[in-house]
C-alpha positions as CSV (number, residue, x, y, z in Angstrom):
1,X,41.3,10.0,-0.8
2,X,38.6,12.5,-1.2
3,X,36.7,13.4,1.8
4,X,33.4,12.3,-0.3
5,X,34.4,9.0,-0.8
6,X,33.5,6.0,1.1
7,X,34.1,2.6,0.9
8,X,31.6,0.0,2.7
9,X,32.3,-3.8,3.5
10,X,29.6,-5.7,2.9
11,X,29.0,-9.5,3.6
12,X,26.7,-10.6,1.1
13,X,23.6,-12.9,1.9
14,X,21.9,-13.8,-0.8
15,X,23.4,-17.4,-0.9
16,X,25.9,-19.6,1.2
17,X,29.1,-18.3,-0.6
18,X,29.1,-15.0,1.8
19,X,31.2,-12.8,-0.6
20,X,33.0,-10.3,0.7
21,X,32.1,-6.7,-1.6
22,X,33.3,-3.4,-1.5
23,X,30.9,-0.9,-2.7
24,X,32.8,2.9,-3.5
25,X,30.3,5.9,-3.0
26,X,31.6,9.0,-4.1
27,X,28.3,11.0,-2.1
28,X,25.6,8.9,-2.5
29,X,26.7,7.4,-6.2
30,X,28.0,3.9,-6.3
31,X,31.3,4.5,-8.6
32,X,32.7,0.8,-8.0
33,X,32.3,-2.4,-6.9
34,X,33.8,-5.1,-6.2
35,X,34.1,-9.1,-4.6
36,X,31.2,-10.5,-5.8
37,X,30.9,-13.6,-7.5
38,X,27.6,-13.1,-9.4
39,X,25.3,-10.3,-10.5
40,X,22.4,-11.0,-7.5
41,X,25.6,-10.5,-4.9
42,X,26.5,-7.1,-6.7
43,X,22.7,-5.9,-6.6
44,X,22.4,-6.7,-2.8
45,X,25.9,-5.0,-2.1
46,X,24.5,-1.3,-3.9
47,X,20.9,-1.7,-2.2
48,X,22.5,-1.9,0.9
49,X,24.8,0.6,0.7
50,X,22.5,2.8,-1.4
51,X,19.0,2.0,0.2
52,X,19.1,-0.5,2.7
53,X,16.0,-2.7,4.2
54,X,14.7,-5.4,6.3
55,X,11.5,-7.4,7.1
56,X,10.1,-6.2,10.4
57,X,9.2,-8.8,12.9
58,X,7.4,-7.3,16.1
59,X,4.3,-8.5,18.0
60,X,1.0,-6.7,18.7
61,X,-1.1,-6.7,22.0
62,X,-4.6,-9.2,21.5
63,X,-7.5,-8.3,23.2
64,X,-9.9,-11.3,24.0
65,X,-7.2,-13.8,23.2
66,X,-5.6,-16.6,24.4
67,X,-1.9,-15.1,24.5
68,X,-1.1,-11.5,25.3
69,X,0.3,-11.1,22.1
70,X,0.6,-12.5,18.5
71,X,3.1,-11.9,15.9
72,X,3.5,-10.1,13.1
73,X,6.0,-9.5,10.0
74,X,6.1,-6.9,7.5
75,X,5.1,-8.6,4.3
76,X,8.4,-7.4,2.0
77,X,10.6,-5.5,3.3
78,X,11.0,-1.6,4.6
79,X,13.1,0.9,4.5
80,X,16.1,1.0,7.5
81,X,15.4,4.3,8.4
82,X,11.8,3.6,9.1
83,X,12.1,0.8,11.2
84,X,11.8,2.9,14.3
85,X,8.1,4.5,13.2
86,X,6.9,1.4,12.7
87,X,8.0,-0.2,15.5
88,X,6.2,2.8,17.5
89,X,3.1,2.8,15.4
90,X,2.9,-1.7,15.9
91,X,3.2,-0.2,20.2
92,X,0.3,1.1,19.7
93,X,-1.7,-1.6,18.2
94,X,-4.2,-3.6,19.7
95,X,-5.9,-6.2,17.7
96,X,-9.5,-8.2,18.7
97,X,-9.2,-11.9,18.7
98,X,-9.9,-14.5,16.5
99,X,-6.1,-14.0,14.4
100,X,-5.3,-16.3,12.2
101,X,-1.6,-16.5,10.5
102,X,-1.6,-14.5,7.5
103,X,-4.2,-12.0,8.6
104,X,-3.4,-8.2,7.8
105,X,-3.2,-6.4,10.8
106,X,-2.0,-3.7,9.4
107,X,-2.6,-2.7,6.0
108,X,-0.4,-0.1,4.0
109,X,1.6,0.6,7.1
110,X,3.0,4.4,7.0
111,X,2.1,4.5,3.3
112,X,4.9,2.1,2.4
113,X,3.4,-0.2,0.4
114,X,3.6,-2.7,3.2
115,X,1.4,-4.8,5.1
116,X,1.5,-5.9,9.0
117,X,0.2,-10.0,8.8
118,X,0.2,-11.9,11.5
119,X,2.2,-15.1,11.6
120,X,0.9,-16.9,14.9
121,X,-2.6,-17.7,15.9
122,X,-4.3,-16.0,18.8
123,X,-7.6,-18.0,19.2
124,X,-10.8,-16.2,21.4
125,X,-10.4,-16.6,25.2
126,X,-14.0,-18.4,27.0
C-alpha cells in the first residue's frame, strides 16, 4: 500500500443501525467507500474523514446572576480543528444577566458562521 493512502474506521451516527464504513483517502481525496447501508451514512463517513465537526457545548461566566455560569451551544456545528479557539475565546466571556435560553451570546463566533446561544436561564440576582 502506498504511503499516501489511508483508510479510516468510522462508526456511523446518523441513525440506530451504527454502520461500520471504511472511507479510502489517497491524500486528502476520498477514492472509496465502503459499509454503509444508505446514502446519509456514506455522506457522514466522507465529512468526517474529509472535514470533520461538532456542536460546541461550554458555559460562560454571568455577572449579576443567580448561577456563576449559564450555558451555551454552538448553533450548527464547527469545524474540529477550531474547537480549541473557541473554547478560549467562550473563557473569556462574561455575559450581564437577565439570559434567557436561546439568547445569542455570541454572534458570528471567529467568523464561522456560527452563533454562541445560551441554553439555560440565568435570572438577575437581588
Amino acid at each position: 500500500m502506498s504511503l499516501d493512502i489511508k483508510k479510516l474506521k468510522i462508526t456511523c451516527i446518523v441513525c440506530p443501525l451504527g454502520c461500520e464504513i471504511e472511507v479510502v483517502l489517497k491524500g486528502k481525496n476520498v477514492v472509496d467507500v465502503k459499509g454503509f447501508t444508505c446514502m446519509r451514512g456514506k455522506r457522514y463517513a466522507v465529512e468526517e474523514a474529509t472535514a470533520p465537526k461538532r456542536t460546541v457545548i461550554s458555559v460562560v461566566r454571568c455577572k449579576n446572576g443567580d448561577l456563576p455560569t449559564v450555558s451555551v451551544k454552538s448553533d450548527r456545528p464547527v469545524p474540529k480543528e477550531r474547537i480549541r479557539d473557541i473554547m478560549k475565546y467562550l473563557s473569556e466571556i462574561e455575559v450581564e444577566a437577565p439570559v434567557e435560553i436561546g439568547d445569542v451570546i455570541v454572534e458570528n463566533i471567529l467568523d464561522l458562521g456560527v452563533n454562541i446561544v445560551a441554553t439555560r436561564p440565568c435570572k438577575r440576582s437581588s
